[in-house]
C-alpha positions in Angstrom: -4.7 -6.3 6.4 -5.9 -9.7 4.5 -8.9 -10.1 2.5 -9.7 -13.7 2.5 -12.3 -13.7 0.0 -13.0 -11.0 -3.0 -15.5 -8.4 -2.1 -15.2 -9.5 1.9 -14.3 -7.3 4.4 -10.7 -6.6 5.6 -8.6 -8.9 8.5 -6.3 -6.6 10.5 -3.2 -8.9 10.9 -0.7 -8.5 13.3 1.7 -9.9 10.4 1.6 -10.4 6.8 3.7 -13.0 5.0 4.6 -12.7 1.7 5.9 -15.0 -0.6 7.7 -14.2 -3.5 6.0 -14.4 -7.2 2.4 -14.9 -4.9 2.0 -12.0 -3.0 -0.1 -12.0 0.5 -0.8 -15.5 1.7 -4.1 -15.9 2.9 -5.4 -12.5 0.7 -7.9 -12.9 -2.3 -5.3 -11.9 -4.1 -2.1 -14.4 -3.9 -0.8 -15.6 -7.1 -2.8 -12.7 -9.0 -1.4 -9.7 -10.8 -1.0 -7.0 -7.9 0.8 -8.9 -4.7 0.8 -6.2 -2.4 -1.0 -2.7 -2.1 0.2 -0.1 0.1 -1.0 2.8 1.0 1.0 6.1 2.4 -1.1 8.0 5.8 0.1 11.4 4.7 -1.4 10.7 0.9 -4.9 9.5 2.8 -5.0 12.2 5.4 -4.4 14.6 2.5 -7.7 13.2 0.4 -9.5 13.0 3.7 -9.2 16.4 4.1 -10.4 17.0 0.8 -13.3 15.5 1.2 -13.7 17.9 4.5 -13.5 14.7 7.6 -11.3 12.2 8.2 -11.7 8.7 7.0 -10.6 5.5 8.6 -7.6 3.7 6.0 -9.0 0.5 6.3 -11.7 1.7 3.6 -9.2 1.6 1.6 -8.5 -1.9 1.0 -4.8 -2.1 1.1 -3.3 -4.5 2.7 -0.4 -2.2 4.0 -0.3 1.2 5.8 2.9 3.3 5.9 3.9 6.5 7.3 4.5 9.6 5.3 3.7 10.6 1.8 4.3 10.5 -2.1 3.5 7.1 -2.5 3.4 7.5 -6.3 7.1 8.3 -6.5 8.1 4.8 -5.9 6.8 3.7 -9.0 9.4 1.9 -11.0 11.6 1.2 -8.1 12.2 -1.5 -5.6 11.6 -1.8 -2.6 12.3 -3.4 0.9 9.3 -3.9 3.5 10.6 -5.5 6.4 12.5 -8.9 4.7 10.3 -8.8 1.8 11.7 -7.2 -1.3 8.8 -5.7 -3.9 9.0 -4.2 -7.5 6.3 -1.0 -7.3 4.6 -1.8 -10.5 2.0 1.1 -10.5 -0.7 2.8 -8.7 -4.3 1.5 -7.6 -6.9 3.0 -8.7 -9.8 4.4 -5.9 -12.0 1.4 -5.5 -15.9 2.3 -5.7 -16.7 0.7 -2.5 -14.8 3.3 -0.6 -16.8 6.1 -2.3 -19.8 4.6 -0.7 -18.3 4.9 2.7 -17.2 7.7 2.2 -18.2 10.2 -0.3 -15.9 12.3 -2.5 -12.9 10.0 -1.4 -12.7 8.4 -4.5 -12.0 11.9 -6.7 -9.8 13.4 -3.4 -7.4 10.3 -4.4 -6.8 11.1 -7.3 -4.3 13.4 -7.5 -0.7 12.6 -7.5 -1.5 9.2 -6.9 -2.9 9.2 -3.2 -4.9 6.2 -4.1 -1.7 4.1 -3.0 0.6 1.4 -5.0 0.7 -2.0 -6.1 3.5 -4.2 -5.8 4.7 -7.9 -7.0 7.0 -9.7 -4.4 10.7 -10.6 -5.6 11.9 -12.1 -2.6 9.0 -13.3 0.5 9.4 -13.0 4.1 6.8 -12.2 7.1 6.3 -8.3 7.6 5.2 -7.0 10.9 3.8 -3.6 12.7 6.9 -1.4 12.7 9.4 -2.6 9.9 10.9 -0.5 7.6 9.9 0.2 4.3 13.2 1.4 2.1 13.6 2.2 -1.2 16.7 0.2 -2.6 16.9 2.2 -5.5 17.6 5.9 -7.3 14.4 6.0 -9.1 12.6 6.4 -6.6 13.6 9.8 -6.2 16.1 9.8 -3.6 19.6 10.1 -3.9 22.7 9.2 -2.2 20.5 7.1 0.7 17.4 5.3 1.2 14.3 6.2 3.1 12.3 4.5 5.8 9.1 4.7 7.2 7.8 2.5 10.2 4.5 0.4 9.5 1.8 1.6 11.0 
């Protein structure tokens, strides 16, 4: 997803290109701090049930969605989405607008860093439904070989 302008609603983008030391083009947020966000379904669905129904990601406001969980581990470590190579710098913090959607979500991501990750791109290149996210790295808590997830 894109967010043209700050506050606006969320773009569902069939691809996202990101250039490296900018972040998303077209997102509010090229050229500023946090590039990318990305946030991992098993970590949502986990706060969702928390909070006791399930609750659509895009309330989220990341501008990536990946399959599986632990999102929080990859801090420190790089990381390959599709072409684009990121540096996970830390993890975003539950936005209040999403606790007005949806009530409790905000606390239920909380823990272990559900909330997602933020990124900065080192090298661009245009990510698409179904790439692979890797972790190119040992601190991200993997050993001998990297792990993928598809895009969702």
């Amino acid at each position: 997803w894109i967010r043209p302008l700050e506050g606006g609603p969320l773009e569902e983008a069939p691809a996202l290109v990101l250039e490296a030391g900018r972040g998303v083009v077209g997102d509010h947020s090229f050229g500023r701090l946090r590039h990318v966000t990305i946030v991992f379904e098993d970590d949502w669905n986990a706060a969702a049930r928390d909070v006791g129904h399930p609750v659509d990601p895009i309330g989220r406001r990341a501008n990536v969605l990946v399959s599986g969980g632990g999102g929080a581990r990859f801090v420190g470590s790089k990381l390959q989405l599709g072409p684009a190579i990121l540096e996970v710098k830390g993890i975003t913090s539950p936005c209040p607008v999403l606790e007005e959607a949806a009530p409790g979500m905000m606390q239920a991501l909380r823990p272990e860093g559900r909330s997602g990750i933020w990124a900065r791109v080192l090298q661009g290149g245009t990510v698409q439904r179904q790439d692979l996210l890797q972790a190119l790295d040992r601190s991200a808590g993997n050993s001998a070989s990297s792990e993928s997830r598809p895009i969702e």
